[in-house]
NUPA-436904 format. One record per residue (C-alpha): x, y, z; residue in three letters. Coordinates in steps of 0.25 Angstrom, whole numbers, padded with zeros to 4 digits, always signed. Example, Ala and Ser with C-alpha at 12.3 -4.5 7.8 and 13.67 -1.06 7.14 Angstrom:
+0049-0018+0031ALA+0055-0004+0029SER
***
This chain:
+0000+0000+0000UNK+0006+0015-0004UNK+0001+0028-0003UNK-0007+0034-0015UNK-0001+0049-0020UNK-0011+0057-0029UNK-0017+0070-0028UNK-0028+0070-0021UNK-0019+0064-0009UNK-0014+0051-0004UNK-0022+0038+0000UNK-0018+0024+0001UNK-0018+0013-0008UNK-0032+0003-0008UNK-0026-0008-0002UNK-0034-0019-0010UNK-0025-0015-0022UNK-0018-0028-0022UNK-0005-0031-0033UNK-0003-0044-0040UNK+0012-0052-0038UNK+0017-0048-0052UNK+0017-0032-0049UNK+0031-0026-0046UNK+0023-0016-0041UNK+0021-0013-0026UNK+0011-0009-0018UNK+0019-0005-0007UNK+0030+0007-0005UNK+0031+0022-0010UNK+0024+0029-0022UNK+0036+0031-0028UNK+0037+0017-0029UNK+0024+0014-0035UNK+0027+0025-0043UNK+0038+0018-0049UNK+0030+0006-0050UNK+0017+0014-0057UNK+0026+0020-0068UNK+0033+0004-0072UNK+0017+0000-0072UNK+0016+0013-0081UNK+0027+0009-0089UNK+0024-0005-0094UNK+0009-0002-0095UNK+0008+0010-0101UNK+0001+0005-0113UNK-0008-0007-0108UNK-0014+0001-0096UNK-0028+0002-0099UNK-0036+0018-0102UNK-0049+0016-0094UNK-0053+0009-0081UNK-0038+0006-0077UNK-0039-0004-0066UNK-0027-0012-0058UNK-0031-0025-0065UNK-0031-0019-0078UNK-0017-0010-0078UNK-0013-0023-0081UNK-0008-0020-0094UNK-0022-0020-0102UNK-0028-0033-0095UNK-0041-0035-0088UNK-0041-0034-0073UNK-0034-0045-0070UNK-0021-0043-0080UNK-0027-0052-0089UNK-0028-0045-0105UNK-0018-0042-0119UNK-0005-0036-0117UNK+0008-0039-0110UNK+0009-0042-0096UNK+0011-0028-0088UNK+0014-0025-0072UNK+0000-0025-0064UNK-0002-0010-0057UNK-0003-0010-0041UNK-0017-0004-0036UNK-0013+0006-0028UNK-0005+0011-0040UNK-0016+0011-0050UNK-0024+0020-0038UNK-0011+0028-0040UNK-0014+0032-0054UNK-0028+0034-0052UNK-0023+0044-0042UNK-0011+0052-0048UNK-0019+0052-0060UNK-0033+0057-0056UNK-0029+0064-0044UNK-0038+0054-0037UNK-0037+0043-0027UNK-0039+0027-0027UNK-0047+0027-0018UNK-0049+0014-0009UNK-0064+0011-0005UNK-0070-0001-0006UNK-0082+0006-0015UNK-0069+0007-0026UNK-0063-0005-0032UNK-0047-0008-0029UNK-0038-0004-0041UNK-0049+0002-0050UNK-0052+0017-0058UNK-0057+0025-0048UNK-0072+0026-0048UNK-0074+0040-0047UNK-0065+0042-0058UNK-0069+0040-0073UNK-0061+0031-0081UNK-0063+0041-0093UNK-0055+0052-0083UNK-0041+0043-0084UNK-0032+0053-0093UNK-0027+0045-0105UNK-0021+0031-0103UNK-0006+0035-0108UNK-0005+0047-0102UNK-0009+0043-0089UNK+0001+0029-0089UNK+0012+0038-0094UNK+0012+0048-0084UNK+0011+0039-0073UNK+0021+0031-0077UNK+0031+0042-0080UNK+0028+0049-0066UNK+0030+0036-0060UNK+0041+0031-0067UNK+0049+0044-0066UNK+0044+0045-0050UNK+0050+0031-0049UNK+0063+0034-0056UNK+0066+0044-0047UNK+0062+0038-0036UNK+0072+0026-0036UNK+0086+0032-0045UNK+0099+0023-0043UNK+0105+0016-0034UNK+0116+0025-0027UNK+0128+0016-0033UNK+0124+0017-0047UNK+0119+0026-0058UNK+0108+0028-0067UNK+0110+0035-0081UNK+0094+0032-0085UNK+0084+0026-0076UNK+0084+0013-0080UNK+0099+0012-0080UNK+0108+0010-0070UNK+0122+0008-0068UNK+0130+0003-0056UNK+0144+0004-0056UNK+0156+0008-0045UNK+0166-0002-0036UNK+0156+0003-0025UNK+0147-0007-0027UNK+0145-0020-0022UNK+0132-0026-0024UNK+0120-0023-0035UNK+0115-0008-0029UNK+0100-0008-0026UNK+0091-0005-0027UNK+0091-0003-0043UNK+0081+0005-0051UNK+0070-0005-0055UNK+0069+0003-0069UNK+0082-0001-0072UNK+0083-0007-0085UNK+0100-0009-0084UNK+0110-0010-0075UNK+0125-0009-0075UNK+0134-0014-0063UNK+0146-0011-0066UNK+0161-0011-0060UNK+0156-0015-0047UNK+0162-0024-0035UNK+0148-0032-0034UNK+0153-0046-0035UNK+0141-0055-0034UNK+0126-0053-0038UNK+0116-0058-0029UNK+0101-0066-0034UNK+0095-0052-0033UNK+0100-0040-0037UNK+0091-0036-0048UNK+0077-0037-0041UNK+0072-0024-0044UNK+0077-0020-0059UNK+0069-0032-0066UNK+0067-0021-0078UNK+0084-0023-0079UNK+0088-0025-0093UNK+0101-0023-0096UNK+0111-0028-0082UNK+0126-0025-0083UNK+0136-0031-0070UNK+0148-0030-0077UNK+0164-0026-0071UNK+0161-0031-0057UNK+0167-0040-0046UNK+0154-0049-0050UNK+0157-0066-0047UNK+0143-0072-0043UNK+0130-0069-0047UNK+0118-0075-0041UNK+0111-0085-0050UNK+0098-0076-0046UNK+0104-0062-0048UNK+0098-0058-0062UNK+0083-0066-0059UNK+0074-0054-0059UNK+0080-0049-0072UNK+0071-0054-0082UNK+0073-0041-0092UNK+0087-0040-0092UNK+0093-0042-0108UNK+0107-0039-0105UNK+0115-0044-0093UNK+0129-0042-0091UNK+0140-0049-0083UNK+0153-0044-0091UNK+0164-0041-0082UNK+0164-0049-0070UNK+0170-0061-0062UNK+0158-0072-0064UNK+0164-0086-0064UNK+0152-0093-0064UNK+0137-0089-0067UNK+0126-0096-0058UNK+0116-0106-0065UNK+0104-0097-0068UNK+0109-0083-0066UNK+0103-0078-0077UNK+0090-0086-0075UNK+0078-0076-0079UNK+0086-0067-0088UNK+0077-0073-0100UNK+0079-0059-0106UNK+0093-0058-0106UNK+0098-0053-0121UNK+0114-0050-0117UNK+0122-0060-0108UNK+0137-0054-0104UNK+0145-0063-0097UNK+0159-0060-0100UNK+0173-0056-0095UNK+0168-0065-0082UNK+0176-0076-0077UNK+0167-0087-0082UNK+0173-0100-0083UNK+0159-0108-0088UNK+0144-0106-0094UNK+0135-0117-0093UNK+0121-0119-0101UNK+0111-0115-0089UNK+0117-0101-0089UNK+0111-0097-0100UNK+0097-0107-0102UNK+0088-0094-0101UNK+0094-0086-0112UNK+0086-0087-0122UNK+0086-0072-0126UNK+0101-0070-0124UNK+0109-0065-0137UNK+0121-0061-0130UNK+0131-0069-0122UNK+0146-0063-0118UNK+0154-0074-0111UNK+0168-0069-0116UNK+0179-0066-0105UNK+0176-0078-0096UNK+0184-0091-0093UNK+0176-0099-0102UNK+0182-0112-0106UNK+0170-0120-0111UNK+0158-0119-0116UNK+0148-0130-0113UNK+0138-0135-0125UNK+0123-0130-0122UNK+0127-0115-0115UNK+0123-0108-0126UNK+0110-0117-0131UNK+0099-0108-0124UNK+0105-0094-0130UNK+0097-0097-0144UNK+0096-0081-0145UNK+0111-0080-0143UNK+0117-0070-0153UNK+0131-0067-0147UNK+0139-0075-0138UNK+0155-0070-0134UNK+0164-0082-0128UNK+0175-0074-0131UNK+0188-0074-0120UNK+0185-0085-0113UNK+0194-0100-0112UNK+0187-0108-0123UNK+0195-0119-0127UNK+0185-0128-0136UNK+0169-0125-0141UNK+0157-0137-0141UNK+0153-0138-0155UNK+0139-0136-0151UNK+0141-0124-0141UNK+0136-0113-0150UNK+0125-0124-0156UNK+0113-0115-0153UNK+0117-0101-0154UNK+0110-0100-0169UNK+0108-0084-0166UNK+0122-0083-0161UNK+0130-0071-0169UNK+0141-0067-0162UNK+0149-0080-0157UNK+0164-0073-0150UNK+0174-0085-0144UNK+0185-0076-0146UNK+0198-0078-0137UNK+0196-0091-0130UNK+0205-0104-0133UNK+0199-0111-0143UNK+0208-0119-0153UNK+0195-0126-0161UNK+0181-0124-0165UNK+0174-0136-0168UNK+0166-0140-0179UNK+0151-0134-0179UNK+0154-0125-0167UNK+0146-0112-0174UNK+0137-0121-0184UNK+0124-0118-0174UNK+0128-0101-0176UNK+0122-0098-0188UNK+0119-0083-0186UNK+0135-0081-0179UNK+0139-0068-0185UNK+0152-0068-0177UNK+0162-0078-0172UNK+0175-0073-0164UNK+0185-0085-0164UNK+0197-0077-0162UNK+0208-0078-0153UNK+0207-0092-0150UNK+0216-0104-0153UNK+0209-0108-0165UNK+0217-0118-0175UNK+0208-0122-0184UNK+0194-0120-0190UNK+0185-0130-0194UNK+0180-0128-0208UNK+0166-0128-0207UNK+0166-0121-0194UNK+0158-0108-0200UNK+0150-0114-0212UNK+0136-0110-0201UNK+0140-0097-0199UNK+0136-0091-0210UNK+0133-0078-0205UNK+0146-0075-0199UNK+0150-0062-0200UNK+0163-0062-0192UNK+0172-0071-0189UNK+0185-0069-0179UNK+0196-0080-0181UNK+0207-0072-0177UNK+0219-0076-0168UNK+0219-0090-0168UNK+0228-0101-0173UNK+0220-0102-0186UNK+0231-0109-0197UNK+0223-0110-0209UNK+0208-0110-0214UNK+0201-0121-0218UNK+0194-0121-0232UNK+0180-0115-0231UNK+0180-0112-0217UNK+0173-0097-0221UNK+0166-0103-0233UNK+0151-0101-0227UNK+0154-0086-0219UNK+0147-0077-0230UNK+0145-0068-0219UNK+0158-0065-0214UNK+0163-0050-0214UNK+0175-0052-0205UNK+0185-0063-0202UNK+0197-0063-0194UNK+0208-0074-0195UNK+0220-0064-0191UNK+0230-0071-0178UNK+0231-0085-0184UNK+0239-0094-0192UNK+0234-0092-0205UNK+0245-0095-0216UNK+0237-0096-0229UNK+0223-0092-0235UNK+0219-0103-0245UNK+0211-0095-0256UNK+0194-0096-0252UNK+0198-0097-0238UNK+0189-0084-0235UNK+0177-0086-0245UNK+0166-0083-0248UNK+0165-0073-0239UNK+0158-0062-0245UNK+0155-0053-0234UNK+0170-0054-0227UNK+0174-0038-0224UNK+0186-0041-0216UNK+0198-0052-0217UNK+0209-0052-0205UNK+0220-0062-0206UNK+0232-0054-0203UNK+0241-0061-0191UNK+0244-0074-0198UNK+0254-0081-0206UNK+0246-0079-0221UNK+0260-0080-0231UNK+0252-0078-0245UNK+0239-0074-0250UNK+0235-0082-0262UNK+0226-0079-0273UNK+0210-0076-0270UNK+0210-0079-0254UNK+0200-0069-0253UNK+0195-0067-0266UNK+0181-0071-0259UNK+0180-0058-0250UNK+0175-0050-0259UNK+0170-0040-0246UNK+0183-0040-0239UNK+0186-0028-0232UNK+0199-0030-0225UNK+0209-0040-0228UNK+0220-0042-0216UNK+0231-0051-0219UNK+0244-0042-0212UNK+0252-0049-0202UNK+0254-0062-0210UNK+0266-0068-0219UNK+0260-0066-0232UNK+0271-0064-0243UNK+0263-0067-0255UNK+0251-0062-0260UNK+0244-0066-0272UNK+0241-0055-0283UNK+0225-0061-0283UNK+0226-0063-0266UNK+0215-0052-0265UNK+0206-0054-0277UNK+0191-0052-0274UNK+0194-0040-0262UNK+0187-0030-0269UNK+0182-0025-0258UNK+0195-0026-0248UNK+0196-0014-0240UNK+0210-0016-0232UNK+0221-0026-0234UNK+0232-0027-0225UNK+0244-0035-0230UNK+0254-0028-0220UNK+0264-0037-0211UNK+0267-0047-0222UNK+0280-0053-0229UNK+0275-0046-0242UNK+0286-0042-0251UNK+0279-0041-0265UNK+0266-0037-0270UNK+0259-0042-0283UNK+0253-0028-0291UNK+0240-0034-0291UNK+0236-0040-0278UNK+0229-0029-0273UNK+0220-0026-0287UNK+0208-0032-0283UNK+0207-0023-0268UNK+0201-0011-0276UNK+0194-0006-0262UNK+0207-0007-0255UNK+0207+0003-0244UNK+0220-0001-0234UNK+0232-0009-0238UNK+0242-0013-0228UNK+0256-0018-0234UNK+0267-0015-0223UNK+0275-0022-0216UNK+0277-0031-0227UNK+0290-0032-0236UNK+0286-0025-0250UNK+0297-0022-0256UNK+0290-0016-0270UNK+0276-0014-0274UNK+0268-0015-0286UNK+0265-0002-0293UNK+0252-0008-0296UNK+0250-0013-0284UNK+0237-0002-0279UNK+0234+0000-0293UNK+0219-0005-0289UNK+0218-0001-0275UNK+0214+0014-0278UNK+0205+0015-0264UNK+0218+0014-0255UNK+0219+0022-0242UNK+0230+0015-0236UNK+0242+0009-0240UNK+0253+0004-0230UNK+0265-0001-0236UNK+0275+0002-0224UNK+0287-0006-0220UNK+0289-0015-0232UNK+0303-0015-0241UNK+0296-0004-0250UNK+0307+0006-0257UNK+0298+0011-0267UNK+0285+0010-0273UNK+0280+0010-0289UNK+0275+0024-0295UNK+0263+0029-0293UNK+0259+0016-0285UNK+0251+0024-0277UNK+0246+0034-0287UNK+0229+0030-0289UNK+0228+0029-0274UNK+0222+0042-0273UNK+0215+0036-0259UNK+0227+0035-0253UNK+0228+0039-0238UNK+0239+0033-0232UNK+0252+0028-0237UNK+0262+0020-0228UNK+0275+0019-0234UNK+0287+0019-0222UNK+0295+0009-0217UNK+0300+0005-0231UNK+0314+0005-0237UNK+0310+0017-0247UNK+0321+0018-0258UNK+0325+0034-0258UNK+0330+0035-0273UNK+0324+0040-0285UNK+0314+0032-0287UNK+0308+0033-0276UNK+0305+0048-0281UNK+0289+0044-0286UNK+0286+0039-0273UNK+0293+0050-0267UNK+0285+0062-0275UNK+0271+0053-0272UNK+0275+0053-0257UNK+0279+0068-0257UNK+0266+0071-0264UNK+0257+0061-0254UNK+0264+0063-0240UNK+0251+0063-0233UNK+0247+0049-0239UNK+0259+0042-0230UNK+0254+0043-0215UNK+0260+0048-0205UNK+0265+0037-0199UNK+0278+0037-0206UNK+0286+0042-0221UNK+0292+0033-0231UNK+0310+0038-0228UNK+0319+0032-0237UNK+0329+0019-0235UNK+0338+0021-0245UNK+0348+0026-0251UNK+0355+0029-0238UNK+0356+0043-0241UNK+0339+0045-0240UNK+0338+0033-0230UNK+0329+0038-0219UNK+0324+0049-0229UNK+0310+0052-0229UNK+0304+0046-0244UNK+0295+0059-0245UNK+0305+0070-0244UNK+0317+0064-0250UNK+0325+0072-0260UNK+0323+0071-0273UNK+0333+0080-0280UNK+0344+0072-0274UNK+0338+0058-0276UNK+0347+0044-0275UNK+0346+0038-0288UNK+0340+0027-0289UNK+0349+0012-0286UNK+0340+0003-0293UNK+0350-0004-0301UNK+0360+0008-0303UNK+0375+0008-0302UNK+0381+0019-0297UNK+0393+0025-0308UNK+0409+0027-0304UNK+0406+0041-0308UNK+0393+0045-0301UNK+0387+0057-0310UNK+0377+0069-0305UNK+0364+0068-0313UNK+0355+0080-0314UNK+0340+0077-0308UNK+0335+0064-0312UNK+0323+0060-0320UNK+0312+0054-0310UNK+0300+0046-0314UNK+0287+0055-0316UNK+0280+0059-0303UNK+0267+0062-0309UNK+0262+0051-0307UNK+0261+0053-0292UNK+0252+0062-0290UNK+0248+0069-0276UNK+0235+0062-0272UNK+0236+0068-0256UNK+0227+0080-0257UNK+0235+0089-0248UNK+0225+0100-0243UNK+0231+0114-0236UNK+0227+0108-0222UNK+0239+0095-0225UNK+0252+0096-0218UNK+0260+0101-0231UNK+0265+0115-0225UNK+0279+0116-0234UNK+0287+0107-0240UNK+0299+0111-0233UNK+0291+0107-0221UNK+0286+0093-0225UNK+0298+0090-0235UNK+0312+0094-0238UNK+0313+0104-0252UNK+0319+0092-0261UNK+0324+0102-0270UNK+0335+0109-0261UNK+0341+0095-0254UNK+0355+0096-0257UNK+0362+0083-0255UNK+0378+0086-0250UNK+0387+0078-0259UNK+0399+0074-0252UNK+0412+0073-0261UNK+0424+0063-0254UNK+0438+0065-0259UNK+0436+0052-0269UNK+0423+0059-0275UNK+0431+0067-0284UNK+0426+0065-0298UNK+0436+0058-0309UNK+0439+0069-0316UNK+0442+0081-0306UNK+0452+0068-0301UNK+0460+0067-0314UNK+0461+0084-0316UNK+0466+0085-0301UNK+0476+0074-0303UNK+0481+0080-0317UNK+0481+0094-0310UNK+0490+0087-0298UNK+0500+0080-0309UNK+0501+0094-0315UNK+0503+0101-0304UNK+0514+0090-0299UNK+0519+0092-0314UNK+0520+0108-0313UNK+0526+0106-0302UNK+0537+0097-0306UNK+0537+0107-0318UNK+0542+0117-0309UNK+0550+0110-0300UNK+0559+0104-0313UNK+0560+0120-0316UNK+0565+0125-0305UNK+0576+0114-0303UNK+0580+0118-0318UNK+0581+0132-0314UNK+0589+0129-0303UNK+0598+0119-0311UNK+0599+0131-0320UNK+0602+0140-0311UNK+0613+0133-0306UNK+0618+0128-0318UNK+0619+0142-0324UNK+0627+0148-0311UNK+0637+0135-0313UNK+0640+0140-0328UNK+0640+0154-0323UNK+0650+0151-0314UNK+0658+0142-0321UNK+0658+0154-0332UNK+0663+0165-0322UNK+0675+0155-0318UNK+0684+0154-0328UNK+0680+0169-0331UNK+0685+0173-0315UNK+0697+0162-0317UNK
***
């Protein structure tokens, strides 16, 4: 029995009102409570409660007096709150006499004076529920962003906080030190659809815990240190959608955990200790559309584990130890869209494993022990748009391997040990997207290797034992977009060989033996972003000058990652390719013999540069200030000669040698003369002497 509030005053309740078992309703407590309680009764009735002579018996959702009529099954409204509405409506009473029938329209007030039937019930029930709101909030350890959502998060707490909203319609308890879950936690939030206990201290949970949940879809357990989960934990969840077990420390699962599923599409079990898992667990999910096993300890797989799953789509065993798959083991999946097998110990496949899985779309084979495929293990996957065999040992591709896959978009097999590629291996891929076949040992490639990749996107080739290239191995890749060939050991390249590739972006030839590329090799590709060219033994003499002048004119096409610099001659080594001078250019040493008597040509005739034209549209806003700035003036490098004292030329030798011989001879010359004058001299005073004594005598 409560009190009655209206406006013409207070009163009590008839006590004859009596409520049946199956209202959630009370009879006893506050009016804010029955407040709360008369706008959820508004709430679910709005539509079914009835325009004229509204009874108790009859706000049973458009049924007789007794709840008995059409239309869903709805809550029954107490007595004293039917009198409640009567009152707050009408400003009068429900007054209790024994001349007026419990639970009935007033008799002094005409059943044509009740306002309109939606007006009335949504007023009501918006007071009430507001009222209600207000009344209750959240608990003091948690938070509510909306009314019918709560959060609870914080070291602080311990246990479940009460007493919740009874609105709420999801809960989050999250980051807590609660550690166990008791059978009754949730009493009071049957309206609960979405339930999230994740990142706590969590190990036991009461087998009764979630039984008075019967709306929840979505339930998750992520996150915590369950090692076992009780026999009928989840008993009365017969709504549940979403299932998230994972990143637990389960070490088994067993057929009666999940007997009541029948609505569950998802199931997470990765990040558990998993090592087996029994036949008939599964059989009961039929609506099942995504299962995760992923991370666990699975050493082997029951053929017949996954028999029953015909509406499974998404299937992940991905890092667990599994080294065989047996035969049949996904034959009952024949709607899986998506199998992850990667990172497992996988040696072998079964040929026939996929031929039911014809509507797989991706398929994840990656880091295993993989050595070769069988013939016609993708032979009935027309669905497949991605498959990953990259991290195994792979050491050839037999030609059909990969057909007919029509729908393939992406093709990883980089990280093996591939050595050749031979002719038409994926000439049935016509949709390929992306080919990656880098990190392997291929040395050969056959010029028809890619024929039928009309549509191929990116192909990456780089951290091979390439050396050469066939000129027409990439003619039929007319959509090429990327094209990775460094780290390889090129020494040369086609000039044909992008002669068909005109949509090229990218181009990476870096660290390969490269020291100098064809003319005009890269002349049509007028789409050209980015160029890679460093790391290669770049031969600096003149000709190298083509490339050198198509550089000079697309410097913004080379990256910014690093410029091609000269390897030889010695003199340029270290020399940047681009701004090299080419008035004092080394001639070039292909096949030439150097003479005894070098000469000093005037400037050499170089090949036509026309045909390099500059295809970087260089605006006033790109980072060309003055060439001094961005490149030396090539016109006034002088180049000091350095003469020793044996690099006289022949003929200045022989004039100096025949000046010395005459020098030596004049001075010989005048040496004999001046002895003769003297002989003379002497000679002559003898005479004169010899004349003056016999003339003194």
């Amino acid at each position: 029995m409560f009190l009655l509030e209206s406006g013409t005053g207070t009163q009590k309740a008839d006590s004859r009102c009596q409520l049946t078992h199956s209202s959630p309703f009370s009879e006893t407590g506050s009016g804010v409570d029955n407040f709360l309680l008369l706008g959820r009764w508004f709430a679910l009735n709005l539509d079914e409660a009835p325009v004229k002579g509204l009874t108790q018996g009859q706000a049973v959702a458009g049924g007789d007096g007794a709840g008995r009529g059409p239309g869903r099954a709805k809550t029954e409204l107490p007595c004293s709150l039917f009198h409640q509405i009567t009152a707050w409506s009408h400003s009068v009473g429900c007054r209790s006499s024994s001349q007026q029938p419990p639970c009935s329209w007033p008799q002094h007030l005409p059943p044509e004076a009740m306002l309109p039937k939606h007006y009335l019930l949504l007023l009501v029930g918006c007071q009430a529920w507001a009222a209600g709101l207000a009344f209750y909030g959240c608990p003091s350890e948690c938070t509510c962003s909306r009314a019918s959502q709560v959060e609870c998060t914080g070291a602080r707490i311990a246990v479940v906080p009460t007493p919740l909203p009874w609105n709420a319609m999801s809960l989050q308890i999250l980051n807590t030190h609660i550690t166990e879950l008791n059978e009754s936690p949730f009493l009071n939030i049957s309206a609960l659809i979405a339930l999230r206990i994740e990142k706590n201290e969590l190990a036991h949970i009461a087998p009764g815990a979630f039984r008075s949940l019967g709306s929840l879809r979505y339930l998750s357990l992520a996150n915590n240190k369950l090692q076992i989960l009780p026999v009928g934990l989840f008993q009365g969840l017969d709504n549940l959608e979403s299932l998230l077990l994972s990143s637990n420390q389960l070490v088994q699962i067993q057929p009666a955990h999940f007997t009541h599923f029948s609505n569950l599409k998802e199931l997470q079990l990765h990040g558990n200790h998993l090592e087996y898992i029994p036949d008939g667990v599964f059989d009961h999910l039929v609506g099942l559309t995504k299962l995760n096993l992923g991370k666990n300890s699975l050493t082997h797989l029951s053929p017949r584990v996954f028999q029953r799953l015909s509406n499974l789509q998404v299937l992940r065993l991905y890092e667990n130890r599994l080294s065989d798959i047996p035969m049949g083991c996904f034959d009952g999946l024949s709607n899986l869209q998506e199998l992850a097998l990667q990172q497992n110990q996988i040696g072998m496949l079964s040929p026939g494993l996929f031929h039911n899985n014809r509507n797989l779309q991706k398929l994840y084979l990656s880091n295993n022990h993989i050595s070769q495929l069988p013939p016609g293990i993708f032979l009935h996957l027309p669905q497949l748009n991605r498959l990953t065999l990259f991290g195994n040992s792979l050491k050839e591709l037999s030609p059909g391997i990969f057909g007919p896959m029509h729908n393939l978009r992406e093709l990883w097999l980089y990280d093996n040990h591939i050595t050749s590629l031979p002719d038409n291996v994926f000439s049935s891929l016509s949709q390929l997207q992306v080919l990656i076949l880098s990190r392997n040992q291929i040395s050969y490639i056959s010029p028809d290797a890619f024929n039928g990749l009309v549509e191929l996107r990116e192909l990456s080739l780089h951290t091979n034992a390439l050396q050469e290239l066939d000129g027409s191995i990439f003619r039929m890749l007319v959509n090429l977009q990327n094209i990775s060939l460094q780290n390889n050991r090129l020494r040369q390249l086609p000039g044909n060989l992008f002669a068909n590739v005109n949509n090229l972006l990218t181009i990476q030839l870096q660290n390969n033996q490269l020291e100098n590329l064809p003319l005009g090799i890269f002349d049509h590709l007028g789409k050209l972003c980015e160029l890679r060219l460093y790391d290669n033994p770049w031969r600096c003499d003149s000709d190298i000058l083509p490339l050198h002048n198509w550089l000079l004119l697309n410097k913004a096409r080379l990256g910014t990652d690093s410029v091609p610099v000269c390897f030889s001659p010695a003199s340029v080594r270290g020399q940047s390719l681009i701004i090299i001078n080419i008035n004092v250019v080394v001639p070039s040493v292909q096949g030439s013999v150097v003479p005894e008597v070098p000469s000093y040509p005037g400037t050499p005739t170089y090949p036509d540069t026309s045909s390099y034209p500059d295809t970087t549209s260089i605006s006033s806003t790109t980072d060309f200030t003055s060439p001094s700035q961005d490149y030396t003036d090539l016109t006034t490098i002088e180049t000091p000669i350095s003469r020793g004292p044996g690099d006289m030329p022949q003929a200045q030798r022989g004039l100096a040698i025949a000046a010395i011989v005459i020098g030596i001879i004049a001075l010989a010359c005048s040496l004999a003369a001046c002895i003769c004058c003297c002989c003379c001299k002497k000679r002559s005073h003898a005479v004169l002497m010899q004349m003056k004594a016999p003339n003194e005598c």
